[in-house]
DSSP file (Angstrom, degrees, kcal/mol; ACC not computed):
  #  RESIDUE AA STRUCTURE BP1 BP2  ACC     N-H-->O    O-->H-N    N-H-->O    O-->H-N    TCO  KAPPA ALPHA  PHI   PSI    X-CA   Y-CA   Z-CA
    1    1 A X              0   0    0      0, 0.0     0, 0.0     0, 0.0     0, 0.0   0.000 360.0 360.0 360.0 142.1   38.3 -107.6   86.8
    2    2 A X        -     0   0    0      1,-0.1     2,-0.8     2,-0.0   122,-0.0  -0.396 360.0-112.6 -68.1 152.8   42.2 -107.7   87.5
    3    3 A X    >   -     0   0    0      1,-0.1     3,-1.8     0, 0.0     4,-0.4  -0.892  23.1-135.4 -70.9 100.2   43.8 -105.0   89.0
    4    4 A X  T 3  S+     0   0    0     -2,-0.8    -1,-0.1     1,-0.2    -2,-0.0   0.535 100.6  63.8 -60.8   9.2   45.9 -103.8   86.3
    5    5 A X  T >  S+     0   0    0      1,-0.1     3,-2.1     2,-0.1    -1,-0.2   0.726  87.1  76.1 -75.4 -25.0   49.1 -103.4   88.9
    6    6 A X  T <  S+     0   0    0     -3,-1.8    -2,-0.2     1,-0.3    -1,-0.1   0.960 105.0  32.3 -42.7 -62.2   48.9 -107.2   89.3
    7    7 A X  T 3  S+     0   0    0     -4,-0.4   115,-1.9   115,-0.1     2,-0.4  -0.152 102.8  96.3-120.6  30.5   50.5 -107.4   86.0
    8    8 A X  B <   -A  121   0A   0     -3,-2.1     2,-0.4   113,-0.2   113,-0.2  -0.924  43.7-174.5-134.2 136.8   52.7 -104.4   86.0
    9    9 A X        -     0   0    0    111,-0.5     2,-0.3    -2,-0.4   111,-0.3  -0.925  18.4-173.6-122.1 118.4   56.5 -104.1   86.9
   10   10 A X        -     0   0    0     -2,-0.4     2,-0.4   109,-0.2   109,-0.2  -0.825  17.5-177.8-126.6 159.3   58.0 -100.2   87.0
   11   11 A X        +     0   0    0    107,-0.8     2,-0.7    -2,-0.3   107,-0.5  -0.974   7.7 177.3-140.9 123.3   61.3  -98.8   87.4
   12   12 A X        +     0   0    0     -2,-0.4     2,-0.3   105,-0.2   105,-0.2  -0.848   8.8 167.0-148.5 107.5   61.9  -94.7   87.5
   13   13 A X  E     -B  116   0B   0    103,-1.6   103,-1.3    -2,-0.7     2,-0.5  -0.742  37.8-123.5-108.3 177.6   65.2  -93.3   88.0
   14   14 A X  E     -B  115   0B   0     -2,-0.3     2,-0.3   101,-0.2   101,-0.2  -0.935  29.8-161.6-137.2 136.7   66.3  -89.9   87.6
   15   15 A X        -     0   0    0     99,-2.2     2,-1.9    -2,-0.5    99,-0.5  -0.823  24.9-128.2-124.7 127.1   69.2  -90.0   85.1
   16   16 A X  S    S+     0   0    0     -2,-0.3     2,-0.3    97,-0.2    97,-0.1   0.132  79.4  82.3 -73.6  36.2   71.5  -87.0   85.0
   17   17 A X  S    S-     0   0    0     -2,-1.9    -2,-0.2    97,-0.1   135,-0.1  -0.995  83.7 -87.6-144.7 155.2   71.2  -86.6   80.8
   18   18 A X     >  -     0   0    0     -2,-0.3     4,-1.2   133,-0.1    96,-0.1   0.242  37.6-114.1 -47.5 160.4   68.9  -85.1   78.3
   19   19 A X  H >>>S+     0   0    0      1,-0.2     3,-1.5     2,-0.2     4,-1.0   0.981 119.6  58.6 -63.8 -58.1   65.8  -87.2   76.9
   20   20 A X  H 345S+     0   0    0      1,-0.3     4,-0.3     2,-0.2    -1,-0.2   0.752 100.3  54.8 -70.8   2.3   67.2  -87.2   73.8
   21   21 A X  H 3>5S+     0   0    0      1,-0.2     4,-1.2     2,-0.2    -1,-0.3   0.988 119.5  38.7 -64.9 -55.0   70.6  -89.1   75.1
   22   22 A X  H <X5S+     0   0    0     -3,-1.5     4,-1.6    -4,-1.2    -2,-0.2   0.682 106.5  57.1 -86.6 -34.5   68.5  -91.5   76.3
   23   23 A X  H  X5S+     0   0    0     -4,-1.0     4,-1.4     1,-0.2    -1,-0.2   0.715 112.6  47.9 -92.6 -43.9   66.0  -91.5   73.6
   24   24 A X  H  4<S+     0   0    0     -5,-0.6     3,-0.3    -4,-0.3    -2,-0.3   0.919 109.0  53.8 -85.9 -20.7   69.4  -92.5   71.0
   25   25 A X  H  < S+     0   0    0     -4,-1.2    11,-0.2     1,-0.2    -2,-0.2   0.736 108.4  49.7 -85.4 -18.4   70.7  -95.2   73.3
   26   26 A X  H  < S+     0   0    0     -4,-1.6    -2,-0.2    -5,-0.2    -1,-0.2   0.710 127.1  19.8 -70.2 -18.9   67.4  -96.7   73.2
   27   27 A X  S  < S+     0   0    0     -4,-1.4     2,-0.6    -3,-0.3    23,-0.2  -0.152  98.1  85.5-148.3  19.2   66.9  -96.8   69.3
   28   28 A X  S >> S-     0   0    0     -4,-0.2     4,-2.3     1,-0.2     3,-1.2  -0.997  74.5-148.8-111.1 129.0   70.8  -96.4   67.5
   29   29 A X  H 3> S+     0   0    0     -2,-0.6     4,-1.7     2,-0.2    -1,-0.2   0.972  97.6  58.7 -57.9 -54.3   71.5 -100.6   67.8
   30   30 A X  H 34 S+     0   0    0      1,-0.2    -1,-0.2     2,-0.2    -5,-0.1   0.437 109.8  41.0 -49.4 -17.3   75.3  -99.8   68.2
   31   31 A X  H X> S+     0   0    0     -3,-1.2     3,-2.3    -7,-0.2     4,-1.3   0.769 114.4  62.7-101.5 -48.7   74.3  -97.6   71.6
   32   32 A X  H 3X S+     0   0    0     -4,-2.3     4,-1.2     1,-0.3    -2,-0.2   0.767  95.3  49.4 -15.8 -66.6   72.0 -100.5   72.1
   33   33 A X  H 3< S+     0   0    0     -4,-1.7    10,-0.8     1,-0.2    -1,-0.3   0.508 101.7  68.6 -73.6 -13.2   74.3 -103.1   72.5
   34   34 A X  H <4 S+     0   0    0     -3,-2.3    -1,-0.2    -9,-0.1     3,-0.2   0.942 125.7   5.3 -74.5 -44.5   76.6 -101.0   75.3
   35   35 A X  H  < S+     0   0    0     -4,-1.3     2,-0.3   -10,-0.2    -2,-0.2   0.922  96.3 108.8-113.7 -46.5   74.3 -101.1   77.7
   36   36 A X  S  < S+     0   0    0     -4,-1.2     2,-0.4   -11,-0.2    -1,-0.1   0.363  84.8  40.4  46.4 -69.2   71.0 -103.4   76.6
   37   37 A X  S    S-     0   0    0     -2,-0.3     2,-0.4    -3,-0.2     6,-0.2  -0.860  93.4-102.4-138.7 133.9   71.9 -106.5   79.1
   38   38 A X    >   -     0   0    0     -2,-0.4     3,-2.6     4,-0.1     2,-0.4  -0.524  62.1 -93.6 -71.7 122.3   73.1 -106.6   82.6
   39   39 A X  T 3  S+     0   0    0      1,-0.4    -1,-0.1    -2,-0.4     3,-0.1  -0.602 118.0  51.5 -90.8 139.8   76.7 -107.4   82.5
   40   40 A X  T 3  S+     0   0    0     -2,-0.4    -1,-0.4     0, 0.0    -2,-0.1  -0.754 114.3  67.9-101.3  12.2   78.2 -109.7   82.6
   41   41 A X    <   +     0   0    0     -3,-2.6     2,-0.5     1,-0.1    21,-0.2   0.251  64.5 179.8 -47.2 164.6   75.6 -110.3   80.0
   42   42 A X  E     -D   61   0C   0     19,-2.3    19,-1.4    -4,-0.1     2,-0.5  -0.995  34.3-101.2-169.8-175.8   75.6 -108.4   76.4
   43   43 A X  E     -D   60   0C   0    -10,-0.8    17,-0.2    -2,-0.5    18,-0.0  -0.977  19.3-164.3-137.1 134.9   73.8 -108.3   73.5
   44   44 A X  S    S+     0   0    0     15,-3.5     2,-0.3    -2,-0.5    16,-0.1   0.665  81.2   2.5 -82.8 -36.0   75.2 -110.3   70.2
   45   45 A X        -     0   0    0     14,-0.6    14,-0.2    -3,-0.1    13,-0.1  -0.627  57.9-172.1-134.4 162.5   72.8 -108.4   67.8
   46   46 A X        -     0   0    0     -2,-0.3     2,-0.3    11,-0.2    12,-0.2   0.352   3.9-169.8-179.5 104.0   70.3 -105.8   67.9
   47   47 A X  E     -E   57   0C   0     10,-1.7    10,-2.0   -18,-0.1     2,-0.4  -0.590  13.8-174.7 -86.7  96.4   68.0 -104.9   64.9
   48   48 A X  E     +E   56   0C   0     -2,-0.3     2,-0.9     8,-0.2     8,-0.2  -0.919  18.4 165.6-113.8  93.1   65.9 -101.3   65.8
   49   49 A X        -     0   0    0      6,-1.7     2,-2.0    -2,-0.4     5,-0.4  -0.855  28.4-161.5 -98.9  78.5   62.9  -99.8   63.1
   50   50 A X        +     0   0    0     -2,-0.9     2,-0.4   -23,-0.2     6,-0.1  -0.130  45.9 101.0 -84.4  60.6   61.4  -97.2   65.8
   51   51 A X  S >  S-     0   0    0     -2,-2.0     3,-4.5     4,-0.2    23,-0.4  -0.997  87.0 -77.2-144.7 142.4   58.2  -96.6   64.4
   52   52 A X  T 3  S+     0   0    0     -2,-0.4    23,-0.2     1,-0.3    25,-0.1  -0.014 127.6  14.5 -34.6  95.4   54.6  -97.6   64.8
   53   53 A X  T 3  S+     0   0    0     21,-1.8    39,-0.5     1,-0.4    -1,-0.3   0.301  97.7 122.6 121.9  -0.8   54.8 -100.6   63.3
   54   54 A X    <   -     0   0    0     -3,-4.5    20,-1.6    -5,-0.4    -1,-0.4  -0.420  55.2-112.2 -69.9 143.6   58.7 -101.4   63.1
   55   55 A X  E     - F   0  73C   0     18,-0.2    -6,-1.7    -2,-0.1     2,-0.3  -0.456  15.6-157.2 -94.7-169.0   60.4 -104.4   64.5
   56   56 A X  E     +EF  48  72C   0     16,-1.2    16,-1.3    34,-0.3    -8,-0.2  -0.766  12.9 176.5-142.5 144.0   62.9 -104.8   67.3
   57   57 A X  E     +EF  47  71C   0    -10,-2.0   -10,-1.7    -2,-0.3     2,-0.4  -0.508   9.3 167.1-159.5 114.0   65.0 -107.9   67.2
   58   58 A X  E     - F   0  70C   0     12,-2.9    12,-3.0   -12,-0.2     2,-0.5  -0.955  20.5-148.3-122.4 154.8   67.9 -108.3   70.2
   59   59 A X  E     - F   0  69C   0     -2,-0.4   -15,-3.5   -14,-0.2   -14,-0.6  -0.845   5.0-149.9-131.6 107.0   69.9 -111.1   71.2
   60   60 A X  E     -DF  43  68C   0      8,-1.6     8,-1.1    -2,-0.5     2,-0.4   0.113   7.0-165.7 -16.1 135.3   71.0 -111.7   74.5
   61   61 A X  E     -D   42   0C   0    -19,-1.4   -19,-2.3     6,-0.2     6,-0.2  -0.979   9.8-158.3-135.3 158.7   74.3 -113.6   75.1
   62   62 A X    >   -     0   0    0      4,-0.4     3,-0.8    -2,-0.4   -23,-0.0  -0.460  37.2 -91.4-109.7-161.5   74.7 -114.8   78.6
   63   63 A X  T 3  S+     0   0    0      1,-0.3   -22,-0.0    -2,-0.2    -1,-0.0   0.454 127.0  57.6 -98.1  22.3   78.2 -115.5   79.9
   64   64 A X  T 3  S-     0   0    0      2,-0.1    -1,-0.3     0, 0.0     3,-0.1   0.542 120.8-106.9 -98.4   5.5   78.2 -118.9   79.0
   65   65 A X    <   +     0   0    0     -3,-0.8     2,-0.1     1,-0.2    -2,-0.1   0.246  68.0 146.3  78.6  -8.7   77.5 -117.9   75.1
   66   66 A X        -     0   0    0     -5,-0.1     2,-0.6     1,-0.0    -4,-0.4  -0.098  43.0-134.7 -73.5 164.3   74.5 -118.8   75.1
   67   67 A X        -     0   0    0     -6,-0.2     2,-0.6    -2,-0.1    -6,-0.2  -0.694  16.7-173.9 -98.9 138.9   72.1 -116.9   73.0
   68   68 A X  E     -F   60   0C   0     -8,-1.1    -8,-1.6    -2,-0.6     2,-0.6  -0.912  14.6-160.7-134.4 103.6   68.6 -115.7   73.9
   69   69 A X  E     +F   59   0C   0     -2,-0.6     2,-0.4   -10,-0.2   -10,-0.2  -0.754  12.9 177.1 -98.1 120.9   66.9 -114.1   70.6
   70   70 A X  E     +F   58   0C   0    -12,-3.0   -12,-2.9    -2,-0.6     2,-0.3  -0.972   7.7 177.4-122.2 126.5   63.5 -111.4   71.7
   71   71 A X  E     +F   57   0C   0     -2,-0.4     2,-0.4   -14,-0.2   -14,-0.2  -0.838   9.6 152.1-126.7 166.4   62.3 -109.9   68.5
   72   72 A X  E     -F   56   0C   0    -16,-1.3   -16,-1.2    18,-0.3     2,-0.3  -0.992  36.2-102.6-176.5-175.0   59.1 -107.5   68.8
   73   73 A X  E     -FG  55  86C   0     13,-2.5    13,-1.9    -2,-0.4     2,-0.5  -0.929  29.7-119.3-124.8 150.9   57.1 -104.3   67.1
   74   74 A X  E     - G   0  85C   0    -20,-1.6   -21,-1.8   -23,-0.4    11,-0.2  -0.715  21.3-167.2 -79.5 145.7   57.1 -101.1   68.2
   75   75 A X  E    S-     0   0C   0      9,-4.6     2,-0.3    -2,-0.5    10,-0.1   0.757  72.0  -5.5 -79.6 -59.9   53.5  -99.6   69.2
   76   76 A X  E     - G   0  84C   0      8,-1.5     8,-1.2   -24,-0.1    -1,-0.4  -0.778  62.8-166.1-142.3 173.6   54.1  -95.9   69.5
   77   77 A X  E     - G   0  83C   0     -2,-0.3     2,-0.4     6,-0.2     6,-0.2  -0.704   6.4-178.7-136.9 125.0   57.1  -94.1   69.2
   78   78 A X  E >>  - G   0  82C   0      4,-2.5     4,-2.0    -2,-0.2     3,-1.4  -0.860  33.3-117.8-124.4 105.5   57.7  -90.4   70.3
   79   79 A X  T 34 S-     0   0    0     -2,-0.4   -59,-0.1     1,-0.2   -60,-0.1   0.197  98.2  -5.0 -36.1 120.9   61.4  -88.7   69.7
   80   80 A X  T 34 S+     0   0    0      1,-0.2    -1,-0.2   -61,-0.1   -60,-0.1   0.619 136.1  57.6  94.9 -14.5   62.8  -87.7   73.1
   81   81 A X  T <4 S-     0   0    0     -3,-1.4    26,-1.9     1,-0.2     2,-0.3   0.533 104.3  -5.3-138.5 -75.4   59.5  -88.7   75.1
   82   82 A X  E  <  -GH  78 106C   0     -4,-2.0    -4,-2.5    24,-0.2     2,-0.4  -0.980  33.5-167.7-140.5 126.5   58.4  -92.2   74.8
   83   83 A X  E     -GH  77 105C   0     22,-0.6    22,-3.8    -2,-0.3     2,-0.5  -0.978  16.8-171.0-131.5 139.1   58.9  -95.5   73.1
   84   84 A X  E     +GH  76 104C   0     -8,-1.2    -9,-4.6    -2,-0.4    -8,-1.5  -0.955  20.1 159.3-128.8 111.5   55.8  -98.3   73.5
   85   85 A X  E     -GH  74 103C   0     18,-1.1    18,-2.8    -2,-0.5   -11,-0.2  -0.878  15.9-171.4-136.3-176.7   56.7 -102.0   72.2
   86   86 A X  E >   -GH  73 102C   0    -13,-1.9   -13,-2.5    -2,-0.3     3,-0.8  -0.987  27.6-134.1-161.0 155.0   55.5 -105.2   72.8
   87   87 A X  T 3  S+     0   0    0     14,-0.8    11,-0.2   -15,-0.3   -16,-0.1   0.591  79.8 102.2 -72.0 -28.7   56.2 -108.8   72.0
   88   88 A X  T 3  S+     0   0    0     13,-0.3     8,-3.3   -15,-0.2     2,-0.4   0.743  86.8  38.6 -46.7 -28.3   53.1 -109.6   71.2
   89   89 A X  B <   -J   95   0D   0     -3,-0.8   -16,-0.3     6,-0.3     6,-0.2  -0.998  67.1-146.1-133.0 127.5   54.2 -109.4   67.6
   90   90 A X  S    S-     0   0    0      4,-1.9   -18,-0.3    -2,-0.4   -34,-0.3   0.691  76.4 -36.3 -87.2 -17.9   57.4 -110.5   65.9
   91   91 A X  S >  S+     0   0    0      3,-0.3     3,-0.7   -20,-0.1     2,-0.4  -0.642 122.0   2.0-176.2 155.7   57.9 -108.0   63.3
   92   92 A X  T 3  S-     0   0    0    -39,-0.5   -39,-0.1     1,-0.3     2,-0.1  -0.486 124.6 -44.0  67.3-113.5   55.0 -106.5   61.3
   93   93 A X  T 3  S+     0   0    0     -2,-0.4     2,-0.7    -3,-0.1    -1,-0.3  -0.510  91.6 128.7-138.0  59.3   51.9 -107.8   62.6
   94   94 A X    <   -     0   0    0     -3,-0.7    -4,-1.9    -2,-0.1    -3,-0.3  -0.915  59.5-117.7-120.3 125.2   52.4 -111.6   63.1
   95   95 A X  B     -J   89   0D   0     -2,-0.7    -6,-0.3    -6,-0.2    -7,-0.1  -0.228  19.2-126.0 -60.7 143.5   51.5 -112.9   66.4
   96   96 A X        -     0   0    0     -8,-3.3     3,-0.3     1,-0.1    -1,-0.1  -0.400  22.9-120.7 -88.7-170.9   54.1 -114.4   68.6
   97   97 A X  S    S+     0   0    0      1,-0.2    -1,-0.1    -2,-0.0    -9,-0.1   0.354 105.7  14.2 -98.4  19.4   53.2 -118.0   69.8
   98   98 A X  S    S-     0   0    0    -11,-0.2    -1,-0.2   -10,-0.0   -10,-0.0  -0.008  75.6-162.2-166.7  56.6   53.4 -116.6   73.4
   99   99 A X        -     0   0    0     -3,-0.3    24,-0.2   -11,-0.2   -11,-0.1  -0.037   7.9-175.1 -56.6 141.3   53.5 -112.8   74.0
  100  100 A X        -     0   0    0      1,-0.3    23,-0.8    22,-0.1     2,-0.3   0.881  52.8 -16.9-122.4 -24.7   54.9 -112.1   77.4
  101  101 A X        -     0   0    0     21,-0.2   -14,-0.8    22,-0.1   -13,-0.3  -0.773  47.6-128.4-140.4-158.5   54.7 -108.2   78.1
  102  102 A X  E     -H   86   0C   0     -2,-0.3    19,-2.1   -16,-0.2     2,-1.0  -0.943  34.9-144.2-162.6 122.7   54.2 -104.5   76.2
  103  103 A X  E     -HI  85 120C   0    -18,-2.8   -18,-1.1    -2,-0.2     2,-0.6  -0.756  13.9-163.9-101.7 129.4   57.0 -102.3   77.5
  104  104 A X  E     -HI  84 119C   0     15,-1.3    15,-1.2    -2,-1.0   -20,-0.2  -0.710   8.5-177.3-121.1 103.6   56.4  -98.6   78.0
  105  105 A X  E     -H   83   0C   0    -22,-3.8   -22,-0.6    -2,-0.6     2,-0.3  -0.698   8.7-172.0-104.4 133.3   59.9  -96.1   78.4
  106  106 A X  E     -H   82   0C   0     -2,-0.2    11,-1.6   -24,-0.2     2,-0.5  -0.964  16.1-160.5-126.7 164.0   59.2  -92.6   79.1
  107  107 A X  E     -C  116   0B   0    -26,-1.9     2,-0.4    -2,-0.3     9,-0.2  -0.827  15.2-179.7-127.8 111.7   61.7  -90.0   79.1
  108  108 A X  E     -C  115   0B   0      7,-1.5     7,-2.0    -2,-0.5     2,-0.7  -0.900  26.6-129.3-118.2 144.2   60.4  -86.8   81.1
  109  109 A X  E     +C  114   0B   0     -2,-0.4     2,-0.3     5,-0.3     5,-0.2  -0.698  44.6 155.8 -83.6 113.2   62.8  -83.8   81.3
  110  110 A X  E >   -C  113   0B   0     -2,-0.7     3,-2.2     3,-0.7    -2,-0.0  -0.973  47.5 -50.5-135.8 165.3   63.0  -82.9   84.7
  111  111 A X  T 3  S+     0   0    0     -2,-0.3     2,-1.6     1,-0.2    -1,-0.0  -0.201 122.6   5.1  58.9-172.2   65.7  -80.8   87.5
  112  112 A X  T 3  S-     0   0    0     -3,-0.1    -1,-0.2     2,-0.1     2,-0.2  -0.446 135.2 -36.8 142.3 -24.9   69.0  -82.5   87.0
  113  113 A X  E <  S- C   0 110B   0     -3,-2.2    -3,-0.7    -2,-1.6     2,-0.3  -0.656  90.5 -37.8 161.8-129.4   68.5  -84.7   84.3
  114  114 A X  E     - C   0 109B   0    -99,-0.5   -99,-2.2    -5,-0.2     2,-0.8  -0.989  38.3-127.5-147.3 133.1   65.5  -87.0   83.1
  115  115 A X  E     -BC  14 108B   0     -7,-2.0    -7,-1.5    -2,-0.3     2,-0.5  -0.878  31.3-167.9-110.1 119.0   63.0  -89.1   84.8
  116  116 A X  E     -BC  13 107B   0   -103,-1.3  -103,-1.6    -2,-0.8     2,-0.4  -0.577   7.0-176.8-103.8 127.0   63.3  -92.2   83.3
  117  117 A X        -     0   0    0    -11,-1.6     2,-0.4    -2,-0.5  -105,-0.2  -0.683  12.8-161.3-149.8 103.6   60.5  -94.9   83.9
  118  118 A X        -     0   0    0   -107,-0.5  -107,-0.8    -2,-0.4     2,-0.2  -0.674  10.0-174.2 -67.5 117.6   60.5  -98.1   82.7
  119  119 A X  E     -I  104   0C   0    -15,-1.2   -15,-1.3    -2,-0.4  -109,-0.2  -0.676   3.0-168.7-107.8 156.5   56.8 -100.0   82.7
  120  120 A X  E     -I  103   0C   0   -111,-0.3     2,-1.1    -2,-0.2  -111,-0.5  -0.753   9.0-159.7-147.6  78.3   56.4 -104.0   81.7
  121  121 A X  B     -A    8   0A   0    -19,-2.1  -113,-0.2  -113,-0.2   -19,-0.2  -0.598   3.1-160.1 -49.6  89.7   53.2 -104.8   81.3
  122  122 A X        -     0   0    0   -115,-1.9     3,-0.2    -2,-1.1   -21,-0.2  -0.257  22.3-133.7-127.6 151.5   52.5 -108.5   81.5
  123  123 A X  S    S+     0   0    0    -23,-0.8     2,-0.2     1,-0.3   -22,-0.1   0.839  87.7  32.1 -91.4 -25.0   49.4 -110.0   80.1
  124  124 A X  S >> S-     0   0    0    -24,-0.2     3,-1.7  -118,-0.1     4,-0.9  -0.839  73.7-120.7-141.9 154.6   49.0 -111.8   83.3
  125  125 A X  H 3> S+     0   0    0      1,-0.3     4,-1.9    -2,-0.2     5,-0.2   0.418 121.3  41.2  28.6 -60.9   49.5 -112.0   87.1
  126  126 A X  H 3> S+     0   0    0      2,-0.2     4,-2.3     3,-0.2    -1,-0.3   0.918 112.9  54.5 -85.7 -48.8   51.7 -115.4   86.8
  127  127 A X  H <> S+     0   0    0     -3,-1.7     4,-3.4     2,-0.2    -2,-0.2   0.963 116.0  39.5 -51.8 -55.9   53.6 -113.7   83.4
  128  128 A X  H >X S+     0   0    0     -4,-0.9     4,-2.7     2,-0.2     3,-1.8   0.940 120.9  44.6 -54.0 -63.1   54.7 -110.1   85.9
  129  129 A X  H 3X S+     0   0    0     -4,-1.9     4,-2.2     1,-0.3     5,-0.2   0.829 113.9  52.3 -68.5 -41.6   55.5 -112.4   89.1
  130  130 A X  H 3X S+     0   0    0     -4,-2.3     4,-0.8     2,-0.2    -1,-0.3   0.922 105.8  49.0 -17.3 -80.8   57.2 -114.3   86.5
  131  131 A X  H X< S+     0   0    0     -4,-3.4     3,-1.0    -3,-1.8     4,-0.4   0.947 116.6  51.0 -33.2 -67.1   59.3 -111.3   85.1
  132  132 A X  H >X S+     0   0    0     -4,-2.7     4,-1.1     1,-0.2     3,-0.6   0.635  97.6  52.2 -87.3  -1.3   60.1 -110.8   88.5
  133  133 A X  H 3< S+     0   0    0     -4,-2.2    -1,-0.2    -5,-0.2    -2,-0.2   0.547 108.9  67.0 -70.3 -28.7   61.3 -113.9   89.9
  134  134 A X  T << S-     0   0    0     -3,-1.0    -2,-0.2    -4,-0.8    -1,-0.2   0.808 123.6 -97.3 -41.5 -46.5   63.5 -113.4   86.8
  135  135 A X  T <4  +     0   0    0     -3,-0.6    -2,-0.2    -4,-0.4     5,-0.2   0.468  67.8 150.2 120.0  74.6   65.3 -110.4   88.0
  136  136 A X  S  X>S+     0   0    0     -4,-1.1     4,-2.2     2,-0.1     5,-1.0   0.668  75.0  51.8-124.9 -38.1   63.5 -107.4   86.5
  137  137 A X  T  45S+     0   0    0     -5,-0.4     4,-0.1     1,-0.2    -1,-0.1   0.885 114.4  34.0 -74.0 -19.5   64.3 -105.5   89.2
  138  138 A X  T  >5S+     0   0    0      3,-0.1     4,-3.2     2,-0.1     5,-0.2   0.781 122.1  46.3 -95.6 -22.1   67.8 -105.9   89.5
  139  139 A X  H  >5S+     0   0    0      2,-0.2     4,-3.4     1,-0.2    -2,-0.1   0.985 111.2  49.4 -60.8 -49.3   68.5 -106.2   86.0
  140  140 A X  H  X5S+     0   0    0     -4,-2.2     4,-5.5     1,-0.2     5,-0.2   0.949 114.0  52.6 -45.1 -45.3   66.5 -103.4   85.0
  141  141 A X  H  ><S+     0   0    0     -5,-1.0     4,-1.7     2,-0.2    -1,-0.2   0.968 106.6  46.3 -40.3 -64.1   68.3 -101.8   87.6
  142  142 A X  H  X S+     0   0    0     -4,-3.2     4,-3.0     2,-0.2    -1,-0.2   0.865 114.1  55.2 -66.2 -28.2   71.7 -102.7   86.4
  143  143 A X  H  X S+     0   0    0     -4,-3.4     4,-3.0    -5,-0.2     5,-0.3   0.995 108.9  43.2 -53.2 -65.2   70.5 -101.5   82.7
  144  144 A X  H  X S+     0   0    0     -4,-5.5     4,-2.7     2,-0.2    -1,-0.2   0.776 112.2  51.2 -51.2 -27.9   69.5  -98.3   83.6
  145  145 A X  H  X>S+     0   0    0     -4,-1.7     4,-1.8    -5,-0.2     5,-0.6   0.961 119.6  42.6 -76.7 -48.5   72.8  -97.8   85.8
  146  146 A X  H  X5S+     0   0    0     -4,-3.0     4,-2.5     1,-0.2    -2,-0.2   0.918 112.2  49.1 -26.7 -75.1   74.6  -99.0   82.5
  147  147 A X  H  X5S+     0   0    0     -4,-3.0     4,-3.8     2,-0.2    -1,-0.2   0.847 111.8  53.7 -58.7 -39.5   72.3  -96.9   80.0
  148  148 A X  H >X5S+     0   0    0     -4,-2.7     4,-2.4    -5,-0.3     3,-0.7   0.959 111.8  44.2 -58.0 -68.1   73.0  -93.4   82.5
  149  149 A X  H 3X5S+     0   0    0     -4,-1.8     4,-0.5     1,-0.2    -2,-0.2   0.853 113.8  50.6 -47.4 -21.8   76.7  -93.9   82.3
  150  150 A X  H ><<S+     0   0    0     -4,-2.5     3,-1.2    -5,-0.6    -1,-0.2   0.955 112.4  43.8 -62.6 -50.6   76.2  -94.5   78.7
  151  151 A X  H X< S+     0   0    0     -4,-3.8     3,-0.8    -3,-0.7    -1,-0.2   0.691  98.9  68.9 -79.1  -4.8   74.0  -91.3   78.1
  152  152 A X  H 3< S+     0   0    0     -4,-2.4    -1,-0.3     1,-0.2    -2,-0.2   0.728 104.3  54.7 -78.4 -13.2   76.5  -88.8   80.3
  153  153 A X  T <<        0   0    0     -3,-1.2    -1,-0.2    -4,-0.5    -2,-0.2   0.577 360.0 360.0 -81.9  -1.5   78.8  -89.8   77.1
  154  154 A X    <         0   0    0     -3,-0.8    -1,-0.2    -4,-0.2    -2,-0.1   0.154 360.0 360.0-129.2 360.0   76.5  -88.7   74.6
């Protein structure tokens, strides 16, 4: 049996605004799109239904213009607390032809602010190492620094 850490990639800051700042820049599309993608990156789109069983659809643009479209379902959604999607599925319950993680955001109210911890769950070993060869940590990174300044506005 795998170690399920093999195939997991985490991020936890603690971000000086309320869950529920954080909880509306994840799920209003318009809030989405400020911070979303590490700039100079953005996002062209983004399409939010944050309930068990809602899609996701954002699209990447990088700085050359090209466009990188990730559509997915939400799992669980809790206002304020937690939102759990995944890839796995491109809207409703239709399988993608290659699911590559299950994302888990918690928002925990703590001191100061929020401790915010992003999980990416990768279905295997070569998919996380994958992720991270990507960038997941400095991107995530640059998201989250993005998404705080975004939620001290909020």
């Amino acid at each position: 049996m795998t170690d399920p850490s093999a195939r997991e990639l985490v991020l936890t800051r603690i971000i000086p605004a309320s869950p529920a700042a954080l909880y509306r820049a994840w799920t209003e599309p318009e809030l989405l799109k400020r911070w979303f993608a590490p700039k100079p990156w953005s996002v062209a789109e983004a399409e939010t239904d944050p309930r068990p069983g809602g899609s996701s659809r954002i699209v990447m643009r990088g700085p050359d213009g090209t466009e990188f479209p990730s559509a997915g379902v939400y799992l669980d959604v809790v206002e304020n607390a937690r939102i759990v999607f995944t890839d796995a599925y491109t809207r409703a319950w239709e399988p993608a032809a290659k699911p590559f993680f299950t994302g888990i955001i918690t928002f925990e109210p703590v001191e100061g602010g929020t401790r915010y911890t992003a999980r990416a769950l990768h279905w295997t070993a070569e998919d996380r190492a994958a992720h991270e060869a990507m960038g997941f940590h400095e991107g995530w990174g640059r998201c989250a620094d993005q998404l705080a300044e975004l939620a001290a506005t909020l």
